[in-house]
Structure formats: structure tokens, C-alpha cells
C-alpha positions as semicolon CSV with decimal commas, in nm:
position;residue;x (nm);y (nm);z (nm)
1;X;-1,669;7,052;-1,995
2;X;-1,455;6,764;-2,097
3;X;-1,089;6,724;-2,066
4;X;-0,890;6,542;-2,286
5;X;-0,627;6,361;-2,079
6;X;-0,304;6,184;-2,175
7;X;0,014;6,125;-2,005
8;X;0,157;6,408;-2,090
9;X;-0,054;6,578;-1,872
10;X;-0,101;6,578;-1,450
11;X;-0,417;6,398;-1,372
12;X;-0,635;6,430;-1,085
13;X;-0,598;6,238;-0,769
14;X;-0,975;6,117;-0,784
15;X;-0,820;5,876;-1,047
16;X;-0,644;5,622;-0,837
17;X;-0,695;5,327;-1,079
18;X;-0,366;5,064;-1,051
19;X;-0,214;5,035;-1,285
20;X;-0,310;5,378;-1,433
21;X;-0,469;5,349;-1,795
22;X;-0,287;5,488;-2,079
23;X;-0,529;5,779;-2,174
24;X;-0,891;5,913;-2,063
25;X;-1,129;6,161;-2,170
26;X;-1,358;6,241;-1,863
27;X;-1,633;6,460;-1,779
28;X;-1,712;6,681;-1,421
29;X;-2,058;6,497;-1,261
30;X;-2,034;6,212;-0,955
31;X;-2,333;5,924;-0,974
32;X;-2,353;5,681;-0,678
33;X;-2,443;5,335;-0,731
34;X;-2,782;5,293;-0,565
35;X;-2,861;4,892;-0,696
36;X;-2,538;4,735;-0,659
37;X;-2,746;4,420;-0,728
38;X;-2,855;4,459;-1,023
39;X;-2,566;4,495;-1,228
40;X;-2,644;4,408;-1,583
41;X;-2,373;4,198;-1,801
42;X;-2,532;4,290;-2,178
43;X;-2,454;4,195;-2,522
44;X;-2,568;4,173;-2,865
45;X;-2,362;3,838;-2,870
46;X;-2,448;3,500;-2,691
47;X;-2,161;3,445;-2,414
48;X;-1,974;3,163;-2,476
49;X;-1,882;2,936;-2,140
50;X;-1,560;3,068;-2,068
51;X;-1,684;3,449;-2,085
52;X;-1,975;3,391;-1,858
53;X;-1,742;3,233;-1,590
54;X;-1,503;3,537;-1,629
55;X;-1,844;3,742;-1,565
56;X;-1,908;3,521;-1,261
57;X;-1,582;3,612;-1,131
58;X;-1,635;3,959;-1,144
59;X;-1,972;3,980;-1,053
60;X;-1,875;3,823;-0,708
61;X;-1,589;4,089;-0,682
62;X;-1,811;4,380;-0,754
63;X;-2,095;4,250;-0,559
64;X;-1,936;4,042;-0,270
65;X;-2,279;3,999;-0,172
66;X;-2,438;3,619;-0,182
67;X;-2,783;3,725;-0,183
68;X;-2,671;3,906;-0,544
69;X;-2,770;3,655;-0,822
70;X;-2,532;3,635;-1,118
71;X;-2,820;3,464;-1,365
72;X;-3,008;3,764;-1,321
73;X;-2,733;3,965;-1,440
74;X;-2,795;3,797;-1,721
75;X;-3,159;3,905;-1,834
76;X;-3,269;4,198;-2,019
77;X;-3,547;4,323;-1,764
78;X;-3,563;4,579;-1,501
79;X;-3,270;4,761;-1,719
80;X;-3,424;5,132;-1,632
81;X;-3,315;5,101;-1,259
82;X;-3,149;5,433;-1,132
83;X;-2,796;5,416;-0,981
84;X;-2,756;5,070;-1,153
85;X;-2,463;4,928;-1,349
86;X;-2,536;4,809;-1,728
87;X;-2,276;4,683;-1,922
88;X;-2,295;4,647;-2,309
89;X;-2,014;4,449;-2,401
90;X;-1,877;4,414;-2,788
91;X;-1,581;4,137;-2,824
92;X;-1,413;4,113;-3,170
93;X;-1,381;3,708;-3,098
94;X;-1,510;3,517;-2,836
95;X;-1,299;3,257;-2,872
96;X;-1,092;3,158;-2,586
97;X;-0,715;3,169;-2,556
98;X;-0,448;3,082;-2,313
99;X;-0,188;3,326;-2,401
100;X;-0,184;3,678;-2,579
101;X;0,141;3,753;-2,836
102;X;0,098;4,144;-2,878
103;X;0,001;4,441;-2,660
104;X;-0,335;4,513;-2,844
105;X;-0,471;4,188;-2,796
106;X;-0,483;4,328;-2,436
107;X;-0,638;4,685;-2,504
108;X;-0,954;4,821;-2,451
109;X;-1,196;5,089;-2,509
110;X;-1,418;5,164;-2,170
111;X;-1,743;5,422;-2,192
112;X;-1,956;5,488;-1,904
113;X;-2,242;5,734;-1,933
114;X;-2,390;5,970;-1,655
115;X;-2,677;5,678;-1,639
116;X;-2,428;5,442;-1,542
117;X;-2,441;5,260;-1,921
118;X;-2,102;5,091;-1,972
119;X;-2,004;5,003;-2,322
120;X;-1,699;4,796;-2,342
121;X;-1,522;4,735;-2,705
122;X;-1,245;4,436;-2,663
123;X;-1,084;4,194;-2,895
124;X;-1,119;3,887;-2,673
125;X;-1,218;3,798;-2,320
126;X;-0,851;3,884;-2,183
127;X;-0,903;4,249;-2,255
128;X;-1,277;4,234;-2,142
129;X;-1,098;4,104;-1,794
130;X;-0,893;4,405;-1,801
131;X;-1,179;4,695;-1,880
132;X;-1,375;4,489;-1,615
133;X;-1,125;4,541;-1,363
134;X;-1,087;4,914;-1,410
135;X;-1,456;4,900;-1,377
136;X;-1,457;4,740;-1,066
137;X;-1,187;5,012;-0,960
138;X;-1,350;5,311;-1,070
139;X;-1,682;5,190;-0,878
140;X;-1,530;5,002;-0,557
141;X;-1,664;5,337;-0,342
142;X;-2,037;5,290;-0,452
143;X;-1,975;5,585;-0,698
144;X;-1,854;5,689;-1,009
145;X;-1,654;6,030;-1,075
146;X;-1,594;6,270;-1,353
147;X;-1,875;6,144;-1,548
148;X;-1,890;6,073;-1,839
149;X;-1,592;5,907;-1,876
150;X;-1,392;5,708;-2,164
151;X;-1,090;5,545;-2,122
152;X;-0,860;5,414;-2,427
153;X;-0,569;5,116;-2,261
154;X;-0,307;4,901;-2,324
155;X;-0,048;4,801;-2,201
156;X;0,340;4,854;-2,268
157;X;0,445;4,501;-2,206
158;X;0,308;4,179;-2,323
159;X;0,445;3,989;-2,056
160;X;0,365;4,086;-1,693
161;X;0,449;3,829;-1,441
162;X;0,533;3,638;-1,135
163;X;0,755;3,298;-1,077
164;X;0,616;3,026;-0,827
165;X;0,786;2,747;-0,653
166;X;0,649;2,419;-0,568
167;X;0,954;2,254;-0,523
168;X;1,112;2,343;-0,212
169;X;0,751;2,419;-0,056
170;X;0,444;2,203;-0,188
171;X;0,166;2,456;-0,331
172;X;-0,166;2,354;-0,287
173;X;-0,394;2,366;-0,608
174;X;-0,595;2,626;-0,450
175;X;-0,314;2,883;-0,357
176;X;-0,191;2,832;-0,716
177;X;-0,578;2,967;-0,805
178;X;-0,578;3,247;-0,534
179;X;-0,233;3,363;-0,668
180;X;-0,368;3,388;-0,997
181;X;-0,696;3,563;-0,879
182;X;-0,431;3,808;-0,737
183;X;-0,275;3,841;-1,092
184;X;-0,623;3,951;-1,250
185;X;-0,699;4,215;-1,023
186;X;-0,324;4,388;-1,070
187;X;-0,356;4,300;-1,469
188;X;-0,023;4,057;-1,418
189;X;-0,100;3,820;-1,707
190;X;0,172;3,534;-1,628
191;X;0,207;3,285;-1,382
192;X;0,554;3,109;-1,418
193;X;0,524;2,814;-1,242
194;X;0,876;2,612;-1,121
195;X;0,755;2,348;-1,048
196;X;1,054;2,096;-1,017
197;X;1,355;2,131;-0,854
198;X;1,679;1,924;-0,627
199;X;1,387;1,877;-0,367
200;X;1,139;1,713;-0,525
201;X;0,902;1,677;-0,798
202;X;0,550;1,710;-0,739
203;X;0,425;1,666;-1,097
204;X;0,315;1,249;-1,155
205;X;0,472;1,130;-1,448
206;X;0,337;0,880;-1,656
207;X;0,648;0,662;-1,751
208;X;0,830;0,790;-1,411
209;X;0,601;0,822;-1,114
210;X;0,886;0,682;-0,886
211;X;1,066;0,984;-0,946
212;X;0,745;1,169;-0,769
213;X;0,680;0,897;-0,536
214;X;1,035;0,938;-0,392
215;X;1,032;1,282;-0,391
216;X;0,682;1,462;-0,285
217;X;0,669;1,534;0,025
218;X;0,359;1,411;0,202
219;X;0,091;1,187;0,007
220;X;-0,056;1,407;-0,157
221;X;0,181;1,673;-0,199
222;X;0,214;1,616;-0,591
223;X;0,002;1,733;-0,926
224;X;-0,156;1,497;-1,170
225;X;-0,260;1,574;-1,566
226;X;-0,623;1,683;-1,447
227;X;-0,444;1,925;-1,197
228;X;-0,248;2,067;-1,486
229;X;-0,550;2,071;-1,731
230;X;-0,790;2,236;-1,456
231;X;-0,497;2,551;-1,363
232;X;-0,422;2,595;-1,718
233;X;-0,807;2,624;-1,783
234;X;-0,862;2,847;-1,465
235;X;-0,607;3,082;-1,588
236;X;-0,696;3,084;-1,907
237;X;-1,079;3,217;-1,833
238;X;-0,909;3,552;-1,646
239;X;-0,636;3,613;-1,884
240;X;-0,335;3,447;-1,720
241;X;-0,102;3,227;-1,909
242;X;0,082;2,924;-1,740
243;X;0,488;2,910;-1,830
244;X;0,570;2,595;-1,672
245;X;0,955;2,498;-1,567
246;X;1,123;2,135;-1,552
247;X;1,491;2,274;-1,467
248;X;1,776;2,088;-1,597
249;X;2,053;1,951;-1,584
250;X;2,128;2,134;-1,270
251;X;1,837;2,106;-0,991
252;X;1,761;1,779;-1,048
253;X;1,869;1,603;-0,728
254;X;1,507;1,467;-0,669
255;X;1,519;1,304;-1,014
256;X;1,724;1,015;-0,887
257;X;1,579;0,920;-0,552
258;X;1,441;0,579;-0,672
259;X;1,759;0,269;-0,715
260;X;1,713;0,250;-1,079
261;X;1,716;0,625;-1,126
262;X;2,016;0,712;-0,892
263;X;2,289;0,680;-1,134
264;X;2,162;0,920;-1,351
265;X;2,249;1,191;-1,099
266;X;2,575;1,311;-0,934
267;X;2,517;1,487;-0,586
268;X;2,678;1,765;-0,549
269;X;2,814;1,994;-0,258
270;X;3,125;1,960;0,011
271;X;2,906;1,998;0,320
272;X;2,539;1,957;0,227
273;X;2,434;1,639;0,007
274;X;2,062;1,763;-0,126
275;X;2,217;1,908;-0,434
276;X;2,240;1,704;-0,788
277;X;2,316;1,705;-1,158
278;X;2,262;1,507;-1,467
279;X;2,536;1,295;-1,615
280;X;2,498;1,450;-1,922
281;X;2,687;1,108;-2,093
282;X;2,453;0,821;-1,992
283;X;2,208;0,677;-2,197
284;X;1,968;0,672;-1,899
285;X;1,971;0,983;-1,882
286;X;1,801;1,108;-2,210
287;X;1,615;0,811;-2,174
288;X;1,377;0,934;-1,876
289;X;1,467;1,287;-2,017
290;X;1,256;1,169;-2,310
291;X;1,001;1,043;-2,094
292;X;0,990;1,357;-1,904
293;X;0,930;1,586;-2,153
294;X;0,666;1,391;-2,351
295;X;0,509;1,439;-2,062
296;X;0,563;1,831;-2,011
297;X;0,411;1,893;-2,385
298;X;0,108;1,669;-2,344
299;X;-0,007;1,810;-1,985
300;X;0,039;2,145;-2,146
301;X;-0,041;2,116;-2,479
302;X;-0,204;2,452;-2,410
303;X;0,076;2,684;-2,325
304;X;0,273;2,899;-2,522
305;X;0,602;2,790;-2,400
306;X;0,812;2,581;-2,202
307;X;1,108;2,669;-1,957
308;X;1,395;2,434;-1,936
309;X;1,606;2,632;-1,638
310;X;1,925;2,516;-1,767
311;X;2,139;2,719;-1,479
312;X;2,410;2,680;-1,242
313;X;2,547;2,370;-1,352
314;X;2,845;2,306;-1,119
315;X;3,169;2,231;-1,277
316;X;3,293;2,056;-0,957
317;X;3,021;1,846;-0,973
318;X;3,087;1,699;-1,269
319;X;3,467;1,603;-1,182
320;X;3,329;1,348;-0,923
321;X;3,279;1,109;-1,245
322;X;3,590;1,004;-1,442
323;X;3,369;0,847;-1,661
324;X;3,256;1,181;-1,785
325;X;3,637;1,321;-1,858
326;X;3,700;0,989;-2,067
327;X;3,356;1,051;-2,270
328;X;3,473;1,391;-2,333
329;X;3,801;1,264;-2,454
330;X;3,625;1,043;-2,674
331;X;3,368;1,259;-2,787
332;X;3,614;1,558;-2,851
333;X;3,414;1,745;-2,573
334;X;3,709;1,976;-2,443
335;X;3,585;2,206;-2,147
336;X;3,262;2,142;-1,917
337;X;3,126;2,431;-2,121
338;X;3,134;2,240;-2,410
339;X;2,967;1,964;-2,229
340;X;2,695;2,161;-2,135
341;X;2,613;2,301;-2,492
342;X;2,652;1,914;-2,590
343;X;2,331;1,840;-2,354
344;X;2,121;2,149;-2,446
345;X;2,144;2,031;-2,836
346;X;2,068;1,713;-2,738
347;X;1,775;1,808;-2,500
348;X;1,631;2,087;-2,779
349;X;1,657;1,806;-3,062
350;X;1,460;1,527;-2,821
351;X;1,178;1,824;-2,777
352;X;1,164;1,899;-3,141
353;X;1,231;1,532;-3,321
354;X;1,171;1,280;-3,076
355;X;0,859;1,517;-2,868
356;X;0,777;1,722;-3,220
357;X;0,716;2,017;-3,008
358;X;0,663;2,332;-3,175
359;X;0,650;2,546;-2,870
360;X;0,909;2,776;-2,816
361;X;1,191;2,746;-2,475
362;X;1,303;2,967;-2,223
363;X;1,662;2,925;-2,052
364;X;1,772;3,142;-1,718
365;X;2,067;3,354;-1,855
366;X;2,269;3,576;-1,653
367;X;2,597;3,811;-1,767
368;X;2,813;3,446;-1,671
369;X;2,620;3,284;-1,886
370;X;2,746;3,260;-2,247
371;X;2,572;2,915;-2,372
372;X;2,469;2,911;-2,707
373;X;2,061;3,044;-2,770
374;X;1,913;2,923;-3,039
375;X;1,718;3,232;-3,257
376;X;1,339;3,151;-3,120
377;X;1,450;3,032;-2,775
378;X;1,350;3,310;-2,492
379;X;1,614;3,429;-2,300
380;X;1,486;3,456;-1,884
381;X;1,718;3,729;-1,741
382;X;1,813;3,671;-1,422
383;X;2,113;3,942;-1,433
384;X;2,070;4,300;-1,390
385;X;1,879;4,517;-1,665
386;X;2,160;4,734;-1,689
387;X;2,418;4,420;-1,792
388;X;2,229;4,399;-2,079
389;X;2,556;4,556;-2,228
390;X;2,679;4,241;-2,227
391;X;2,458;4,040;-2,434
392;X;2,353;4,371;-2,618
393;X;2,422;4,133;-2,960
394;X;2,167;3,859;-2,905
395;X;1,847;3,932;-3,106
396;X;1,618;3,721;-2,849
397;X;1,350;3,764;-2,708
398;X;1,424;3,850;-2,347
399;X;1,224;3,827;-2,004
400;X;1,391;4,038;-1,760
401;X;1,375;3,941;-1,366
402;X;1,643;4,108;-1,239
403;X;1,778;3,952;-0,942
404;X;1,827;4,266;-0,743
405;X;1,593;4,432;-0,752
406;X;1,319;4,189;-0,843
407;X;1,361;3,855;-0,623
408;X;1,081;3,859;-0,381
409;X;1,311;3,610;-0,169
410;X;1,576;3,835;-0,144
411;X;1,715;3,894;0,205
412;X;1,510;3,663;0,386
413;X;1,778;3,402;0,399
414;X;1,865;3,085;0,264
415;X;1,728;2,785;0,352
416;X;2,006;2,744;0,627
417;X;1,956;3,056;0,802
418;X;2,233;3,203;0,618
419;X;2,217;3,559;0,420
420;X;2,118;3,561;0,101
421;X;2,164;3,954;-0,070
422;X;1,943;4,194;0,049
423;X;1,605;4,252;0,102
424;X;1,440;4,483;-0,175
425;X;1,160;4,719;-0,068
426;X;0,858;4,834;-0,236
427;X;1,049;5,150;-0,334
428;X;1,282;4,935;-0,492
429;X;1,044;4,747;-0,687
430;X;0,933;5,142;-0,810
431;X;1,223;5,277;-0,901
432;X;1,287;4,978;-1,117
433;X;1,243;5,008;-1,482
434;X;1,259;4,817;-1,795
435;X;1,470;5,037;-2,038
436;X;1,774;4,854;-2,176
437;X;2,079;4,988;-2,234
438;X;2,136;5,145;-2,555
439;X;2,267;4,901;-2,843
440;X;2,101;4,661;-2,652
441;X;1,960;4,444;-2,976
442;X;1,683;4,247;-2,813
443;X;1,344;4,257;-2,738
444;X;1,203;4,315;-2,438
445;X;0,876;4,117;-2,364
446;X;0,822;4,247;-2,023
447;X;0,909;4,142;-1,643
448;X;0,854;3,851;-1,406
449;X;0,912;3,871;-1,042
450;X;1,039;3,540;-0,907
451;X;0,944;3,380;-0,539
452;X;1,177;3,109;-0,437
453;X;1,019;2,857;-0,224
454;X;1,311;2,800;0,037
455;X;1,169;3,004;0,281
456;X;0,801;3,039;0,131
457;X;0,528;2,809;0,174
458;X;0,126;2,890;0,142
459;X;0,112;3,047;0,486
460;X;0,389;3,336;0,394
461;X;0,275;3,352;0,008
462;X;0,064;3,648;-0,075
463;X;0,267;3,841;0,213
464;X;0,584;3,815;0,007
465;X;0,428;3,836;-0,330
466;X;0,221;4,139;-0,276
467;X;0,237;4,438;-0,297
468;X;0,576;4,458;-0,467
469;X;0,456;4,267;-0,747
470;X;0,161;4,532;-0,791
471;X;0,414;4,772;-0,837
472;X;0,599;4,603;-1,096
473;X;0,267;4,513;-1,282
474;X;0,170;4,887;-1,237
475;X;0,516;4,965;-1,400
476;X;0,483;4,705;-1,717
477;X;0,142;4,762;-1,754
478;X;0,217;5,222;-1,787
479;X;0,577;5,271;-1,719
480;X;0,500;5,680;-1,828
481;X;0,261;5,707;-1,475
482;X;0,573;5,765;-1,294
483;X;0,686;6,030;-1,470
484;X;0,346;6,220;-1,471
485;X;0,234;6,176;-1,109
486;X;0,337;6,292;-0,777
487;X;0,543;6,019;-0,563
488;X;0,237;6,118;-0,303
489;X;-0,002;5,981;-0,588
490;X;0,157;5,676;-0,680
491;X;0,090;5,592;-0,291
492;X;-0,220;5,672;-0,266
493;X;-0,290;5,450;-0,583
494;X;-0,105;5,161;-0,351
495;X;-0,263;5,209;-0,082
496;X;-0,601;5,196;-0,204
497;X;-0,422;4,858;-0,392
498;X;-0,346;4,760;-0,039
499;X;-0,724;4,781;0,099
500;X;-0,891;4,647;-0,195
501;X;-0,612;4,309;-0,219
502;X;-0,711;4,260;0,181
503;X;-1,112;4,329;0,078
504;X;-1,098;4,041;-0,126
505;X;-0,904;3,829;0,090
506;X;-0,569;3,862;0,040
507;X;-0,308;3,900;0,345
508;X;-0,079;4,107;0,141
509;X;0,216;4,320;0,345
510;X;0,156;4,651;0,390
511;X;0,336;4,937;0,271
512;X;0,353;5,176;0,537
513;X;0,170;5,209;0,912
514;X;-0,195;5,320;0,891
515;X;-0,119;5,683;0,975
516;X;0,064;5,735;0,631
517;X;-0,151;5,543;0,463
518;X;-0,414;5,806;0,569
519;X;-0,160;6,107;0,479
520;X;0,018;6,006;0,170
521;X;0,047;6,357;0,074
522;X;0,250;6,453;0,446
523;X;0,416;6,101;0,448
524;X;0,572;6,072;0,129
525;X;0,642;6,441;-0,072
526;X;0,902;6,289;-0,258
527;X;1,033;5,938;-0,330
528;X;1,351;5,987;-0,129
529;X;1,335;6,187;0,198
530;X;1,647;6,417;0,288
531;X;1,910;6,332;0,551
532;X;1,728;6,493;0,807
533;X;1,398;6,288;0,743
534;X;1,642;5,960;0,743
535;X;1,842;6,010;1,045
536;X;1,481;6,055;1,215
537;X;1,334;5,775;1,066
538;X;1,617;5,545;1,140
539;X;1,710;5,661;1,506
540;X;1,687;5,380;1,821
541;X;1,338;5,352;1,999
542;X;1,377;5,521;2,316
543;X;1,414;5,223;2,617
């Protein structure tokens, strides 16, 4: 007997799929996978280059076996093997793309037999990397349960993300690939990539290289166009999309290392000098500005959009120069507010008249900040969801990445060894969710969880990212799970996260000490334990 399965209903534990898929139909009968081997990637279509390397990728996750040979995957013999995998895969295009703009360009329709024959119906090769990965899930123990089985998904959110920063700590090339292999197998689909910042500027510039010569920190501690080009195209094959940031005019202390460039920028800060802003009233300035982002839209003239920071200009900063008060005066500027909108319109009309950019911008915006968005520009949310209230009138599009609780950073410390908010637990990241506040007039694309690079470098990296960003992929991806599963379930479905992120090579941090993770059910009834349980968890070690 079948049951029909949606998420209005309890489902069974055996399903411990992350994130969960929207709705199932599945049957009562176990098979176990006998010919791991010879898996079998199928298709009435010929696989174009960038689907077979997305197959490649999988097949080494689901094999993790070197004597398994992908090109025999390939072939249509020795397709009657008992306990094997066979995979007949229907995509509505095979073209490739780099980003996806609605939820059902992600969706999926998933089949799997009680002979182990896997049909998979997808609109491009980003939802085939999604009904792959449940696949993988669903057959990780050598077995498949409540056969047969079909599975309908897609997700709630379009965007599902995390922020990286190369700035403060260089990233090598291949931890930006590893992080997105991480993305993949969590179904994040964005890697936001902040790349610049006041401490340097690892991305060589064509007009400008002095500003990443005088700025990188080692030799080779910088990016070049082919860099760019190869991430973009790595990404691209497992359905990530790169959102890369040049922040501005705040952050940009390592733009004006070089003698000819220094004028451009006034330090800032009483007590520590690495801090610095564009004079927003020199010619120079939107000279190499122009420069600049030339370069941004031809090294990624295959992303969606571009992020311009545009946050935390310092008003104190700018009264160092009295050159700037008597260009306000003359330009009827009257408040540093003013002068700020003055260089966004004059950065947005160098990227659309001078760069003839067509892609979209995203800006950091928090509750403080009331510049001026332009009707297609993205707004990046740094405040909390619930402050929404205060912008509940803008008709943006809106990223949200609330600071608290969804700063990976948080409560680590600064990069002075001084406090810097608190830190926010995996339980936080769960209880977090994306509903605005009614009235609120926007639209929500989804969620990004940032990792500031002041006390992160490729050593601490997947520790901090993971598994908190799991859990907010698991809550962008099906935000209704948490309402129809146990608290107990949800941790099983991380820990089994946990051991699969470590199988494949991931140091991730773990959730909870091995015991629990072996007795979800005892360890965590309910997501917040009574006094009693706290006073007992928190007591002093005995000396």
C-alpha cells in the first residue's frame, strides 16, 4: 500500500533527507544496492559537456570508489544487473545557466522503482543536481526504503546562500571550489563572494594592478580573469551562482596604497589607521572607479548581479577634508547624507552609461540606512527580519542576512581580540525564519549567511560555515519541515548531515557530542529543555 505524503502530514523517520522535499508518495519494500559500480547515468538525449561533468561529480560522491569508472556509466550494456542503480534522466533544456530567477526552474520530479530504475524529469541541469542529490541521500546506506518511491520538490526560496571573504583572509581558488561543493550537497545555490575590502584587493585589475600589487598579501595571494572565468564556470556546472562584491565608498582603504592612488582615499579611525573612504569629490576618484568596474562586468559577464556594499560610510571621516565641505557648498550638497546619495547616482550612472551594464545591483541596507534604492536595485538586509517594519514601503527585492542571528562570525571577536555580539548557535540558526512582518511590501528572495574573514581563513572555514548554514539552507529550501517534524527528527536529519559533510571531506563543527548524536530521540525531546535540564547542563565540572 502506498501513502500519499505531504506536509501536512507526520512522516516517518526512515526519511532523513536534508533539506526535506516538499511532497512524496512512497511505497513499503527495502532493496539494497548490491553493484554500487555500476550505476547507470541514461538518457534518450546526448549529454551536453557541462551535464556530464555534473554526472562526474556525482558519480564520485555516490561511488567514492576509484576503481568505479564513470565512462562506463555511460553505456547502455550490462543494464539487467540486480541491486544496481539506473538512472533515466529527461531535461526540458540542456542548456547551461549560471543563475536560476524562479523556484520551478529548481524543481523536480524523482521515481525510483523496486528494480532500482530512477527516472528523473528536470527543466535544466540545476534541478537534475538537486534530484541527484536526494538520490545520493536516499541511497548513502547501500539501500533504498519504502519502495517505490516518488518524490515531487521545490524549493520555497530562489535564493539560498552564503557570503565569503577574501579580503581580510586570502581564499585559495580551491577552498572557494570546496565551499561550493559544500553548497551542492545542502542545495545552497549562492555563493556571495566579498571579495574586496580596507585590507586588500586580491582581484588584478587591468587598468589598476597597483592597487592589487600594494595590497595582496603574499605573491600570489590575488585572482586573475581566468580565476574568475574558471569559479564562475565551476559553479555554474552544480547549480551555484557567483554574486560578486567590490564595496564602496566605505572599505576601500586598500584602494589607495600605491602614491598616485593615495589621495583618492581618506583614512579613517582615532586609534587604528587601516580604515579608508572615497573622496566622493575628486575626479580621480570616478576615474579608477570607472576603471574598476569595467572590469567587474567583463570578468563576470556571466552573473546575474553585482554587489556594490555601499555601507558604513563614516561621517567623521569625511570632515578630515575641508575640501569636501567647500564642494558641498558649491555643489548645494547640504548634509553627508546628501553626499553619499550624490556618489551612488554617480556610481549607478558610470555602470549603466559609461559600463552599459544591464545587470542589476545589490546595496547592504540596514533599519539606519535610508539611502535612496533605485526600483530594480536588490536590497541585502543586514538588519533584523523583524525591522522590516521599517522599510515595510520599499517594493524591492530583498535578501535577508540578518545580522543576529545569521553572521557566522558572530561572537568570535573582532580582529583585535575585542567582542563582537554574540555567538549564534545552531539552534539559533533553526529557529530563524524568513516571514516578514505584515505590510511588509517587498519581496523576499531568500537568505544568505555571511562569514567575515577577520578571524577566518581556509584552516577555520568549513568549521564556521557548516553546519549552521545547512540549517538555514534546510529552512529556505522547506521552511513547513519544522512545523511537521519532531525537534528529535530535525536532529537526526543533522546529524546524518553531519556524517555525510565529514564522509566527503569536510571538517564541519559538530552539533552535539557523539552520545546524542546516537540518541537524538533522549537528547533532544523538544527544542528548548526546561529549567531543570538547563541548570544541569550548565552547572561547573566537578575539580
Amino acid at each position: 500500500m502506498k501513502l500519499l505524503l505531504y506536509f501536512q502530514f507526520l512522516f516517518f523517520i526512515a526519511f532523513t533527507i536534508m533539506p526535506m522535499p516538499k511532497q512524496f508518495e512512497k511505497g513499503e519494500k527495502t532493496v539494497k544496492i548490491l553493484q554500487k559500480c555500476a550505476i547507470k547515468f541514461l538518457s534518450e538525449q546526448n549529454f551536453p559537456d557541462h551535464v556530464l561533468q555534473l554526472l562526474r561529480h556525482y558519480h564520485e560522491l555516490m561511488t567514492l570508489d576509484s576503481e568505479c569508472k564513470f565512462e562506463e556509466s555511460l553505456q547502455k550494456k550490462n543494464l539487467n544487473l540486480e541491486g544496481s542503480l539506473k538512472f533515466n534522466i529527461n531535461l526540458e533544456s540542456d542548456e547551461q545557466i549560471y543563475w536560476v530567477n524562479e523556484t520551478k526552474q529548481e524543481a523536480y520530479r524523482l521515481e525510483i522503482d523496486e528494480n532500482l530504475n530512477i527516472n528523473i524529469n528536470a527543466p535544466n541541469h540545476w534541478a537534475l543536481a538537486r534530484a541527484i542529490d536526494t538520490v545520493n541521500q536516499l541511497t548513502e546506506n547501500n539501500e533504498v526504503v519504502n519502495l517505490p518511491l516518488t518524490i515531487y520538490d521545490e524549493p520555497a526560496y530562489v535564493y539560498r546562500g552564503v557570503m565569503v571573504d577574501t579580503a581580510r583572509h586570502f581564499l585559495p581558488l580551491k577552498t572557494l571550489e570546496r565551499t561550493i561543493d559544500a553548497l551542492v550537497i545542502n542545495k545552497l545555490n549562492v555563493l556571495h563572494w566579498h571579495i574586496t575590502d580596507d585590507e586588500s584587493f586580491p582581484l588584478l585589475l587591468t587598468n589598476y594592478s597597483q592597487i592589487t600589487n600594494t595590497s595582496k598579501f603574499w605573491d600570489s595571494a590575488y585572482f586573475t580573469k581566468q580565476d574568475v572565468s574558471y569559479i564562475i564556470e565551476y559553479a555554474s556546472i552544480r547549480g551555484v551562482q557567483i554574486i560578486p562584491e567590490i564595496d564602496s565608498p566605505a572599505h576601500a582603504q586598500s584602494w589607495g596604497r600605491s602614491p598616485e592612488l593615495a589621495e583618492m582615499i581618506i583614512t579613517c579611525g582615532s586609534t587604528i589607521k587601516q580604515y579608508g573612504q572615497f573622496d566622493p569629490t575628486m575626479d580621480l576618484t570616478y576615474e579608477v572607479l570607472k576603471s574598476v568596474m569595467q572590469d567587474l562586468n567583463d570578468m563576470f559577464a556571466k552573473v546575474q548581479f553585482i554587489h556594490f556594499g555601499g555601507d558604513e560610510a563614516s561621517n567623521s571621516c569625511f570632515d578630515q577634508r575641508p575640501s569636501i565641505k567647500q564642494f558641498m557648498t558649491e555643489h548645494g550638497i547640504a548634509t553627508y547624507f546628501d553626499l553619499q546619495v550624490y556618489y551612488r547616482q554617480r556610481q549607478k550612472d558610470i555602470w549603466k552609461n559609461y559600463v552599459k551594464s544591464s545587470k542589476r545591483v545589490a546595496y547592504w541596507y540596514n533599519k539606519n540606512d535610508l539611502l535612496p534604492a533605485e526600483d530594480d536595485d536588490i536590497i541585502h538586509w543586514w538588519g533584523l527580519t523583524s525591522q522590516l517594519i521599517d522599510v515595510k514601503n520599499r517594493k524591492n527585492d530583498f535578501i535577508l542576512s540578518d545580522s543576529q542571528p545569521l553572521y557566522l562570525n558572530a561572537g568570535v571577536g573582532n580582529a583585535f581580540g575585542d567582542s563582537y555580539n554574540s555567538y549564534q548557535t545552531w539552534k539559533d540558526f533553526y529557529k530563524w525564519s524568513p516571514q516578514p512582518p505584515d505590510g511588509f511590501q517587498g519581496n523576499i528572495l531568500g537568505g544568505e549567511a555571511p562569514l567575515w574573514g577577520e578571524t577566518n581563513n581556509q584552516n577555520t572555514h568549513f568549521q564556521n560555515m557548516f553546519l549552521r548554514s545547512s540549517i538555514l539552507g534546510d529552512t529556505l529550501w522547506n521552511p513547513n519541515s519544522k512545523q511537521n517534524e519532531q525537534f528529535w527528527e530535525f536532529t537526526q536529519r543533522l546529524s546524518e548531515m553531519e556524517d555525510r559533510m565529514n564522509k566527503y571531506g569536510f571538517p564541519v563543527s559538530p552539533f552535539t557530542h557523539d552520545y546524542c548524536k546516537r540518541h537524538t530521540k533522549l537528547c533532544f525531546p523538544t527544542l528548548y529543555a526546561d529549567q531543570e535540564d538547563h541548570n544541569i547542563i550548565n552547572q561547573k565540572p566537578i575539580e
